[in-house]
N, C-alpha and C positions, 0 to 999 in steps of 0.2 A: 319379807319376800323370800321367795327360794335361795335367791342367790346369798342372802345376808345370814340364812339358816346352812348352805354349804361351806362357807366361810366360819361361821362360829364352829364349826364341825371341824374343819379343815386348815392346817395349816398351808400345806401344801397342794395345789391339782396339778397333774399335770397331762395337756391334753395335747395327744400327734396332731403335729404341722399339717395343714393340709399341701397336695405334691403340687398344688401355682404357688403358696406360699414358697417351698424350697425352691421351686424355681428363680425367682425373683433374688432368693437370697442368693443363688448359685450366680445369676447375672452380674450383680452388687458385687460380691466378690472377685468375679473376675475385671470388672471395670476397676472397683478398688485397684487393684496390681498394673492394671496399663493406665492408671492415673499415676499412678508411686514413677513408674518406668518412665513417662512422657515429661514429668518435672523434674526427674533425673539428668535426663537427658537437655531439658532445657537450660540446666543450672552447669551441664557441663562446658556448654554452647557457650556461656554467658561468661565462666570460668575461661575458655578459651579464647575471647573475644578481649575481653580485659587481658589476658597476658600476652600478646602478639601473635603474629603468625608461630609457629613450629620452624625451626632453623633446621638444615641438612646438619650434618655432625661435620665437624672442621670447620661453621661459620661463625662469627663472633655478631656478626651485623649487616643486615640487608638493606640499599637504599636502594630508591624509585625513582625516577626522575621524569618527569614530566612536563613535555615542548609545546608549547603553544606557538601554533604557526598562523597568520595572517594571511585570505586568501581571498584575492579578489574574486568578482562576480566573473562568468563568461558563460558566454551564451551555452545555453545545455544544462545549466544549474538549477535547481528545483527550491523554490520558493513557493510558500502556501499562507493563506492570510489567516483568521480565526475563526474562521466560518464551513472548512474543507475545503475551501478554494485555491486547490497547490495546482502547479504548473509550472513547465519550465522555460525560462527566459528564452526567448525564438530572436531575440535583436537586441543590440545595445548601440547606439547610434549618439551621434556628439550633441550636448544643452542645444545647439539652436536649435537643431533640426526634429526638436523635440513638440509637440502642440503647446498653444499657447495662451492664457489664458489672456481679455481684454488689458489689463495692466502688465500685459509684457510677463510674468510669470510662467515660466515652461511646466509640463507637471514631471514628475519624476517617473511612474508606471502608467502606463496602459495593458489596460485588462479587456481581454475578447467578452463583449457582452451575452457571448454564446455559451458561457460558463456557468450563469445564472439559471435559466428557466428549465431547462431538462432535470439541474441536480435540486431546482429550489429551495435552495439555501440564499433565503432573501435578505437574509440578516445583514451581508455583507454589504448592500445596498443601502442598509438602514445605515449601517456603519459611518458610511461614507457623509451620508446627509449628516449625522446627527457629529462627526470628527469637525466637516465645514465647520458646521454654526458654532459648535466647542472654539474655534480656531479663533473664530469672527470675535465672538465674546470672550476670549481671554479665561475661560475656565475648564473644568475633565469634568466627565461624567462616568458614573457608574453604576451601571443596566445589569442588574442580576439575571442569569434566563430565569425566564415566567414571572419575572415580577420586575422585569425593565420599564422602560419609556416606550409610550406609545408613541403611535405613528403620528396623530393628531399632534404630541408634546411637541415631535421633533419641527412638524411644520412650524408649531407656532414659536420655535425658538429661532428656525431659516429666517421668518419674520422680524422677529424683534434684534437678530445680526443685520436686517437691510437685506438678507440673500432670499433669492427668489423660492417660495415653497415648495415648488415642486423637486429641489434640488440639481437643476439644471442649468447649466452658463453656456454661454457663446466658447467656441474655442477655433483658435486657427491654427492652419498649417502651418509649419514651422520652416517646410522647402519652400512652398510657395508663397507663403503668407496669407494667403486666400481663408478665408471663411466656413467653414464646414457648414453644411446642409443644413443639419440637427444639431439642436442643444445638445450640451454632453453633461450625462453624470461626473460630477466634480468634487473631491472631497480630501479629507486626511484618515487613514485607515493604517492598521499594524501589519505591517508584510513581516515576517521571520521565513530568514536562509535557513534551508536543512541540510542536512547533513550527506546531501545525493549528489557530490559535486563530479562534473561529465569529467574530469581529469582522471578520478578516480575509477571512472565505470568504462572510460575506453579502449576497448578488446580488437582483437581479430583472428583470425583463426583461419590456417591451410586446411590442414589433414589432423584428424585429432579422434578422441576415444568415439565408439556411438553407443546405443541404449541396445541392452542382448534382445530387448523386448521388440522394439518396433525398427532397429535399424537405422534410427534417427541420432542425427549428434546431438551429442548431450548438449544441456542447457547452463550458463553462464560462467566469468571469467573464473573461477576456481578450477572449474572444472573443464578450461580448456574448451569451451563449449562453444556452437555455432549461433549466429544471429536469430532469432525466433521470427518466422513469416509468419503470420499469423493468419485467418478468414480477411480480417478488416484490409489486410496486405494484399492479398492476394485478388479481393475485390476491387482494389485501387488498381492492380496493374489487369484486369478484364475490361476495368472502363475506358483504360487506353489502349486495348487490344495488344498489349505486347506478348503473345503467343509463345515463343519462342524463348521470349526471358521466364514467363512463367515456368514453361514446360521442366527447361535443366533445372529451376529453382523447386519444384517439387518432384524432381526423378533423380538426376544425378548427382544434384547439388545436395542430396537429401537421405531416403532411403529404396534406390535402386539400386540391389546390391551390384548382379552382373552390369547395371549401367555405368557408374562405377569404376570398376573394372575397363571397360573398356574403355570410358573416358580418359581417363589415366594412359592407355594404351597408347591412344589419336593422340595424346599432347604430346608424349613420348618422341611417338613417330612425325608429327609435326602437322599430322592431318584433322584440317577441322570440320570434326563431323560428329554430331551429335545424337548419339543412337542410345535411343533409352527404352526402358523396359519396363515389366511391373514394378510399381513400389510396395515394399516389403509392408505396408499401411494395409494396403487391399488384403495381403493375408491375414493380416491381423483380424482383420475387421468377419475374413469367413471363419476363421479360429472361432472368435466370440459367437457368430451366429449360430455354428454349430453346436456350440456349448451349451443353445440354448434350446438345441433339439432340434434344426430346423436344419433341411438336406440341402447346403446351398453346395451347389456344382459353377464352374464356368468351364463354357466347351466354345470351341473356335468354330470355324466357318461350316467345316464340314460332321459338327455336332461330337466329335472327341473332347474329352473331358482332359482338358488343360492346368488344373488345379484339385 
């Protein structure tokens, strides 16, 4: 063949790269050197990690010490189960006056069943049923997601504890001793404390920094920051008509600058009177409109342009 006739010919060809080959080699290359560099790097890390921290100069030795404090539950603590199911404790009330189940057993949590079906995370209901019948029969189970116990398993294990399938028991009041209407979901489930405890998050706040932007106090205890009212807030206090509370709470209480001002004045002087103004929000809000090319004016009664 040609080839075996150029070879007997030739000891040597030599034929130019073509320019995607050099490219490729050019890439290689450069990868080559930031692979050298990244396990470089990674062997210093590793190097540093094995010999301690870095000491300032004059230290012979640095110790850590580390307090573990014990802290009871109080209401405002946030607790969440395994399912997203967090919230925070709203009552803590004494063993009797707790519900009860027919053998006199109080239960230890009540959970609002209004936490289930909007976030439907229904797990946590399985939980419940399938912790009972664990409890009843003396053994644990363990439900992989997607490859757990069905719902069928769980019933027919409510079953063979003697507890009713559907996972529901009688329960009474614990002030009255009275009866409840409806069976109640009843079971054994993992609650874990987190780490949001209300001791730790409780703020207040006179006069303090605001935001250059909207005028508003800033937001949390670091930062000296005001309580957040939120839509869902503000909706609460329209259904009770409190006018008046709302009003100082989104003008002066907030970002009216001259309102503000004068509020401070009246307290000063002793006079109470509540005169508020634009909030610095409304500016903002024709700032942005205009940004987006749109000629927003406000003019007062007699059509003078006010802003």
């Amino acid at each position: 063949t040609l080839l075996r006739k150029l070879a007997a010919n030739y000891e040597h060809v030599e034929i130019d790269p073509s320019p995607i080959r050099i490219k490729i080699m050019g890439i290689i290359d450069d990868y080559r050197n930031k692979f050298v560099e990244a396990r470089t790097d990674r062997n210093r890390s590793f190097d540093r990690a094995g010999s301690g921290e870095d000491l300032d100069a004059g230290i012979v030795k640095s110790v850590k010490v580390y307090i573990a404090e014990k802290k009871k539950l109080s209401v405002g603590d946030k607790m969440a189960g395994r399912h997203g199911n967090k919230g925070v404790i709203s009552r803590i009330v004494a063993e009797e006056d707790m519900p009860f189940l027919p053998d006199g057993t109080p239960v230890d949590i009540v959970l609002n069943p209004l936490g289930v079906p909007s976030r439907m995370n229904v797990g946590q209901v399985l939980e419940t049923h399938l912790g009972w019948a664990c409890k009843h029969l003396g053994m644990h189970a363990a439900t992989p997601i997607f490859d757990g116990i069905s719902e069928q398993q769980i019933r027919d294990m409510l079953t063979e504890a003697g507890l009713p399938d559907d996972g529901k028991t009688v329960l009474y009041d614990g002030r009255t001793g009275d009866r409840f209407e409806q069976r109640v979901v009843v079971g054994t489930i993992y609650m874990l404390k987190l780490h949001h405890l209300v001791s730790e998050k409780i703020h207040a706040r006179a006069v303090g920094p605001y935001s250059l932007v909207t005028q508003q106090p800033l937001g949390g205890k670091a930062q000296y920051g005001g309580q957040r009212f939120g839509e869902m807030e503000v909706w609460a206090l329209e259904a009770y008509g409190a006018a008046h509370a709302l009003q100082e709470i989104l003008t002066v209480k907030s970002d009216d600058i001259a309102g503000r001002t004068r509020m401070y004045e009246a307290i000063v002087k002793g006079t109470n009177v509540l005169d508020s103004g634009c909030p610095e929000s409304f500016n903002v809000l024709i700032k942005e409109l205009q940004g987006l090319g749109l000629n927003f004016q406000v003019k007062n009664e007699d059509g003078e342009s006010i802003l």
